[in-house]
C-alpha positions in Angstrom: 0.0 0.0 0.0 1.3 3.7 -1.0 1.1 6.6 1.1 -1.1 9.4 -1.0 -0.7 12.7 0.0 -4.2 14.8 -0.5 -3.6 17.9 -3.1 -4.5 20.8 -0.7 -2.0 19.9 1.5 0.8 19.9 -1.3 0.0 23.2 -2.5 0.3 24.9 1.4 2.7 27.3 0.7 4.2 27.1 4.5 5.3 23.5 3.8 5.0 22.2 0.4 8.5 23.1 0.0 10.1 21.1 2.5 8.1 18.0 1.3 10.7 15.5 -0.3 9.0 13.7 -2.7 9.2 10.0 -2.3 6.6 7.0 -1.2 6.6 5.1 1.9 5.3 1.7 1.7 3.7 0.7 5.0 1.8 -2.3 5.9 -1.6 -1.4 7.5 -2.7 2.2 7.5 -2.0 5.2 5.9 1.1 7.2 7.6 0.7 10.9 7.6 4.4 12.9 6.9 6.4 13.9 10.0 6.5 18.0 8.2 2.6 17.7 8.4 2.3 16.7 12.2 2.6 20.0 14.0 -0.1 21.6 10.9 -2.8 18.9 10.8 -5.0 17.8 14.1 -4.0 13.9 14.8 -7.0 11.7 15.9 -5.8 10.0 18.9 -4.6 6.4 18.5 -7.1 3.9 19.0 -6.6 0.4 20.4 -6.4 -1.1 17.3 -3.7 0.9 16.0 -1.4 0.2 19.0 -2.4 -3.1 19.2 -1.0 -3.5 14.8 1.7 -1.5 16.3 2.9 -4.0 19.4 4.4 -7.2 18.8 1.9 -10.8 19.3 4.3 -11.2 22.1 3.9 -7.9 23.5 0.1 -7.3 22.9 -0.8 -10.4 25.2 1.6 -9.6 28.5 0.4 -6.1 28.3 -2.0 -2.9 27.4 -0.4 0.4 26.8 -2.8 3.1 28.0 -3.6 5.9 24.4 -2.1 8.2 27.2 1.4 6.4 27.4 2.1 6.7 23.7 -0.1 9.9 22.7 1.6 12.7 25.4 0.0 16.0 23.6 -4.1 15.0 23.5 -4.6 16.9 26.7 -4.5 14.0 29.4 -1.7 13.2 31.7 0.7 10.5 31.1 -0.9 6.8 32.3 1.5 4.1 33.2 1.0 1.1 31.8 -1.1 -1.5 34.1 1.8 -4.3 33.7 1.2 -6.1 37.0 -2.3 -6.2 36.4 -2.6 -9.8 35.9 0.6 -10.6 36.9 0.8 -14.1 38.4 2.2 -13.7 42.1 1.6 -16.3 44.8 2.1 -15.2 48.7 2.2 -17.6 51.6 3.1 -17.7 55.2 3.8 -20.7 57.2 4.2 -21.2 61.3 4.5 -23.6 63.0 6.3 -25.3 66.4 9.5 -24.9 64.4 10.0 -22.7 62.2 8.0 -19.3 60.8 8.6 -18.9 56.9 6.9 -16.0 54.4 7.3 -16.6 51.0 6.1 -14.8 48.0 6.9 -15.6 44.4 6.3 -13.7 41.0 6.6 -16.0 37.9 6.1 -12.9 35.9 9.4 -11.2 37.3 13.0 -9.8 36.4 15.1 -12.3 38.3 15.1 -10.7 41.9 16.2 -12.3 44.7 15.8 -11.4 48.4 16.2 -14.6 50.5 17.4 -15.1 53.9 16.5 -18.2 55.8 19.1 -18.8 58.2 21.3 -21.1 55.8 23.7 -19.8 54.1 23.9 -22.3 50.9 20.2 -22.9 50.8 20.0 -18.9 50.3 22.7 -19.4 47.6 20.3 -21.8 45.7 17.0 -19.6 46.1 19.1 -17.0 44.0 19.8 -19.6 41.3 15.9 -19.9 41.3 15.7 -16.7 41.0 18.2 -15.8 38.6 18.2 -18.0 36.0 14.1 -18.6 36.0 13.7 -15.1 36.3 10.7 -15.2 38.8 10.9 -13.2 41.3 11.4 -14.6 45.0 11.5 -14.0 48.4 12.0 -15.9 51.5 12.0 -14.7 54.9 12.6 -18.0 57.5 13.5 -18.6 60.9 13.7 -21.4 62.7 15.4 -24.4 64.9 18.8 -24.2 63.0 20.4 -24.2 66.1 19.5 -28.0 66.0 20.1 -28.4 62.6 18.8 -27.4 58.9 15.9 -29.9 58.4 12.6 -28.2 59.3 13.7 -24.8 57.8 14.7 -26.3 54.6 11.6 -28.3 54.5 8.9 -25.7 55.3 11.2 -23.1 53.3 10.7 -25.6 50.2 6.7 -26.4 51.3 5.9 -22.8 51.4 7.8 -22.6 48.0 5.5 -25.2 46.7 2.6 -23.5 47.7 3.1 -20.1 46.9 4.0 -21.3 42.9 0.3 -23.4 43.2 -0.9 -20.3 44.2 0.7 -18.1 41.4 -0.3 -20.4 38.5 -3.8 -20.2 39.1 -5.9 -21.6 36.9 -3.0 -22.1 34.3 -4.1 -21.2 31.1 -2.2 -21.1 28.1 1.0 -22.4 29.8 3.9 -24.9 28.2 3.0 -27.4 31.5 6.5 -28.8 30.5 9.5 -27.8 31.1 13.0 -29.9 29.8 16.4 -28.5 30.5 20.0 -29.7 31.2 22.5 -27.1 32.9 26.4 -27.7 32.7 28.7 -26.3 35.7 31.9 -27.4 35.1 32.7 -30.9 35.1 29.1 -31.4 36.1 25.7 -31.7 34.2 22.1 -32.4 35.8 18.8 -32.3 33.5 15.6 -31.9 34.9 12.3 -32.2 33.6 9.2 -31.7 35.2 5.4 -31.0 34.2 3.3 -29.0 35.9 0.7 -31.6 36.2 -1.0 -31.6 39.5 0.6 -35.2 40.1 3.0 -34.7 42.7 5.8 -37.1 42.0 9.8 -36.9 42.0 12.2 -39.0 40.3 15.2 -38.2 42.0 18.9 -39.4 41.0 21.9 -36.9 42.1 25.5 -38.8 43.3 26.9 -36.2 45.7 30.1 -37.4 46.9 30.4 -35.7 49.9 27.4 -35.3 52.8 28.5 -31.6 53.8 28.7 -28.4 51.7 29.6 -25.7 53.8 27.1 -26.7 56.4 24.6 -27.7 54.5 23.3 -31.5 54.5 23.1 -32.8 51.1 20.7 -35.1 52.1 18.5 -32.4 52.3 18.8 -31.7 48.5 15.9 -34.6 47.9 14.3 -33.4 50.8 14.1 -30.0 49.6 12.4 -31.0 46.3 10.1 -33.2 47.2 8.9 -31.1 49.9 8.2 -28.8 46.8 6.8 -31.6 44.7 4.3 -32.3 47.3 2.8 -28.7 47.7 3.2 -27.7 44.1 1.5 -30.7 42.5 4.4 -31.1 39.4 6.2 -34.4 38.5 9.7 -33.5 38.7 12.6 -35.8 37.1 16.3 -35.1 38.4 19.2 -36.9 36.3 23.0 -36.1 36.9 24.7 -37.1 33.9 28.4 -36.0 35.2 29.9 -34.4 38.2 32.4 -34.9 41.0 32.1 -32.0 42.8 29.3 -31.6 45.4 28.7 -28.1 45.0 28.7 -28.0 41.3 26.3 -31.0 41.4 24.0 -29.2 43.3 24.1 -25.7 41.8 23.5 -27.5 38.6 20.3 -29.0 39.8 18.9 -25.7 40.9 19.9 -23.8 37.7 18.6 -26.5 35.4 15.2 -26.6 37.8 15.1 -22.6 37.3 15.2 -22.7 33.2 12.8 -25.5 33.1 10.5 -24.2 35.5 10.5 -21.1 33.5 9.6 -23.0 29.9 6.8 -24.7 32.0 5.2 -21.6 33.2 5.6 -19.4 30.2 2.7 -18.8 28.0 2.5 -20.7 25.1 0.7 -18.0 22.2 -0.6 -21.0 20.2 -2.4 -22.1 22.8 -4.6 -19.2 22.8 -5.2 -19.3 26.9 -6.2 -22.6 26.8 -6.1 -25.3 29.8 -3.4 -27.8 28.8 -5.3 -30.7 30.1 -4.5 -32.8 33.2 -7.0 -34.0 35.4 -6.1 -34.1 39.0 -8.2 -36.8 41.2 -10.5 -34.1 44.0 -9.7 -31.2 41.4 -12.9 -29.9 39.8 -12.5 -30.9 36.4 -12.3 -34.5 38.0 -15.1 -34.3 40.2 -16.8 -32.7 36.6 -16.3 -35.4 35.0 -16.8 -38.2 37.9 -20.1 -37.1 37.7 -21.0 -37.1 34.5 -19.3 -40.7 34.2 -21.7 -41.8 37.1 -24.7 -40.3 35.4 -23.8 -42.2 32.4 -23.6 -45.3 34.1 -27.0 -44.6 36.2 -28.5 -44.1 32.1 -26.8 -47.1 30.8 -28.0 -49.4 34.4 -31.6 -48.1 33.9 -31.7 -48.8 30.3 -30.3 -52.9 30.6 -33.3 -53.0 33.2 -35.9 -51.7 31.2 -34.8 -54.1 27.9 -34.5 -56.5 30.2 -38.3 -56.5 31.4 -39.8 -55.4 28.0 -41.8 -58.4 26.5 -40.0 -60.0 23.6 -42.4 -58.9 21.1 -42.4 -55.7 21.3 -38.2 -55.8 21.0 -38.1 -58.7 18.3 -36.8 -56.6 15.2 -34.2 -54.9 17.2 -32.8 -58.2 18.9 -32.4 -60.0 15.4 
């Protein structure tokens, strides 16, 4: 499509002569000149427009107000509503042992502000953070002056809980997530689907049962603590490593990236369910009772063939 400028405005004589004449070839509307801007009233941008204008990627995550991009119609700026929407689980857990507050945003830049009282475990929650680019923080106190178990577990419940929380009702997500992180001489790959099946398949060799003063046994216990809460089947491989640290680190930064493909939205998709049905969710219980109301139908109707006389069924039964 050509841009076709009318004929009154070529023959102004305040700006026909700094006109160069050329075409622009654009691909939806008509463009006016940038000479003509400050002479000719603009209509205000409609949503359309600015909808053409933004990328598919960039129209579904957000809505730029008319007042963002159009700064001279007469109304102050707006900012644009980008947490509106914005998928944020919060969560606070007390009990005898510990006291954690968690809160979680998988539409975030990567921050991380965790301190729980252990030192490595902090460490990790910034991998999460960092390389899933959610947004995370984790307040915790508790018995460490016994040792690290019930922080690490409620720390990684709470975790769990606040991600159910965030993904809501989880349209037009990936569900699965697949990714294999090197550090080093070592390599983990995870996969995991966000399935509302709690299940971990966990297989890490870490030579040594101290890092720092962490417990590597409480590496499993950390994810399936998460597992449980969160509802995802999680797989956890180590295909090479020697030392413990790297091992571990691994594990978390390859968890990060695949939790991230899991939760991202998938634009094909359309903000459609990707289906799973969970036994007690609702779309089970849905269809446990349309299954049962079926099988009431199908009971009811054996009876009645069952007592109509034969005469009156004899075409159908030969």
């Amino acid at each position: 499509m050509e841009l076709s400028v009318s004929s009154h405005l070529l023959n102004s004589s305040s700006s026909s002569s700094q006109l160069p004449k050329t075409r622009v070839r654009v691909s939806h509307n008509t463009l006016t000149p940038f000479g003509f801007q400050q002479q000719q009233q603009q209509p205000p941008l409609s949503s359309t427009h600015l909808r053409r204008s933004l990328s598919p990627m960039d129209a579904h995550r957000r809505t730029i107000t008319r007042a963002s991009i159009v700064q001279d119609n007469g109304s102050p700026p707006t900012p644009s509503p980008i947490n509106i929407g914005a998928r944020i689980g919060e969560v606070k857990r007390v009990t005898k042992e510990t006291n954690v507050s968690v809160r979680i945003n998988l539409d975030g830049s990567g921050v991380a502000d965790s301190s729980t009282g252990i030192p490595f475990l902090d460490h990790m929650l910034d991998q999460l953070a960092s390389h899933g680019l959610f947004d995370v923080h984790v307040k915790a106190t508790g018995d460490i002056h016994i040792d690290d178990h019930h922080t690490n577990e409620d720390v990684a419940l709470a975790i769990g809980t606040a991600l159910l929380q965030a993904l809501g009702d989880r349209k037009g997500i990936n569900r699965f997530g697949d990714f294999s992180a090197p550090l080093d001489e070592a390599l983990t790959h995870v996969a995991l689907d966000l399935s509302g099946r709690p299940h971990l398949s966990y297989d890490l060799r870490i030579p040594t049962q101290r890092v720092g003063t962490y417990d590597t046994q409480l590496v499993e216990h950390f994810f399936q603590s998460l597992v449980n809460t969160s509802g995802m089947t999680l797989h956890i491989r180590q295909l090479a490593g020697k030392n413990s640290h790297h091992i571990i680190e691994a594990t978390f930064k390859a968890f990060a990236r695949a939790l991230r493909q899991a939760t991202e939205n998938d634009l094909r998709r359309q903000g459609t369910v990707p289906r799973f049905l969970k036994r007690g969710s609702v779309a089970y219980l849905i269809l446990l009772d349309h299954q049962t109301k079926v099988d009431h139908y199908n009971q009811k109707l054996k009876l009645f063939i069952r007592t109509v006389p034969l005469r009156y069924c004899k075409n159908e039964l030969m």
